[in-house]
Structure formats: C-alpha cells, structure tokens
C-alpha positions in Angstrom: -3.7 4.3 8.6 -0.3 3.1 10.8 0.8 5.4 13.3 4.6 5.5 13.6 5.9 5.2 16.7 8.7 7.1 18.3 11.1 3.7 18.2 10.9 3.2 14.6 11.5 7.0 13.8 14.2 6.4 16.4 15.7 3.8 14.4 15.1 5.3 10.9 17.4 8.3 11.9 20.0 5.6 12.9 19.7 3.9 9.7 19.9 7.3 7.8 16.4 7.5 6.2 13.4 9.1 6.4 9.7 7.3 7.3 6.0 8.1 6.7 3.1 6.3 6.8 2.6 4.4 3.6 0.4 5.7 0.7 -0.3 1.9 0.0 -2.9 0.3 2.2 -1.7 -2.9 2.2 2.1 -1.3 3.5 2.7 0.5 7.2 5.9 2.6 6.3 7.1 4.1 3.0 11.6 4.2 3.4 13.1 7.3 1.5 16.8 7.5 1.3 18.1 10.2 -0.6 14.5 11.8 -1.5 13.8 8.4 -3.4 11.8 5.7 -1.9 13.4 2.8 -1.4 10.8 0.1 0.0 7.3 -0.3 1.4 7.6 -2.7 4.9 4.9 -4.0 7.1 1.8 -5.6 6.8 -0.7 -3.3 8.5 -2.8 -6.5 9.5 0.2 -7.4 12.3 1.7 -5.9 14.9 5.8 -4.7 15.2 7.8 -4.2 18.0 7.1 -0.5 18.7 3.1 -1.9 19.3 4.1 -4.8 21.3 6.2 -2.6 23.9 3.4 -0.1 24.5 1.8 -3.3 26.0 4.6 -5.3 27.9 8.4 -5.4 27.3 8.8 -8.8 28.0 6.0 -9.8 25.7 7.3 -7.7 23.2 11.0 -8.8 23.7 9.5 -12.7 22.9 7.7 -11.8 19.4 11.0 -9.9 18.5 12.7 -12.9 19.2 10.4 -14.9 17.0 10.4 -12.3 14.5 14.0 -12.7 14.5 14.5 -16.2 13.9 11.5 -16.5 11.0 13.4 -13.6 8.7 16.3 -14.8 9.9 17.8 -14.5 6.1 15.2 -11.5 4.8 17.0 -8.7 6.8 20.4 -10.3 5.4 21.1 -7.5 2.2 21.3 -4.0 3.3 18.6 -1.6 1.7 15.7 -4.7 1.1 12.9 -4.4 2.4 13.3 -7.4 4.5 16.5 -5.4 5.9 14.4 -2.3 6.8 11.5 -4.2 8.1 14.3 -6.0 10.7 15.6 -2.6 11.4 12.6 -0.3 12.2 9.9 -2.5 13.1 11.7 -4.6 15.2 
C-alpha cells in the first residue's frame, strides 16, 4: 500500500480536499472533495515527486520537469484526475 507523504497532504489542503491511500490497488491516492470522491490518481508501479525528494532535490526537480511537460494537457481541467495527479503528486 502507498504511503502519503507530507508534500502531497501538504498540497491536498491547498487544493481543498482530502487524501487517503487508495482502496484500489492499481491507484496510490483516493481525492474526496465534499465527502464524495472525486478521482483515483497514481500508478503505484512509479514514483511522484514527494518519493523522488526523499532521495535528491535536484533529481527530483528533473522528473518533475519531465512529468510536467508529458501531461502537459492532462492537468489542464480543474477537478480531473490528470489535474489532481499534477497537483499533489508532483
């Protein structure tokens, strides 16, 4: 099971949700907004951003980067998943 790190709780209170680890395997992070869920984000198989920094920053700065510019049109409509995977994973 995915352990949520302090940056994407971090982020989730920015964005006005609420996070847990995912009841589907095949998800990282189950986003509630309002008490309803909203989206399953991240592929457990693959790191984030949060994992990446516990390593190195600058490392992890570059695979955000990347990240960033192969979802460059996913994290485009607010409350997809694509928008919260952009937002609290990375």
């Amino acid at each position: 099971m995915y352990q949520i790190l302090p940056y994407s709780y971090q982020q989730a209170k920015r964005l006005n949700v609420f996070i847990k680890p995912s009841e589907n395997p095949k998800k990282k992070i189950d986003v509630y907004k309002n008490k309803k869920k909203v989206a399953s984000i991240g592929d457990p198989n693959y790191q984030d951003y949060p994992n990446y920094l516990q390593k190195d920053k600058a490392l992890a700065n570059e695979r955000r980067r990347l990240y960033h510019i192969r979802h460059k049109g996913d994290s485009d409509k607010v409350g997809t998943p694509g928008y919260y995977s952009m937002h609290l994973l990375w």
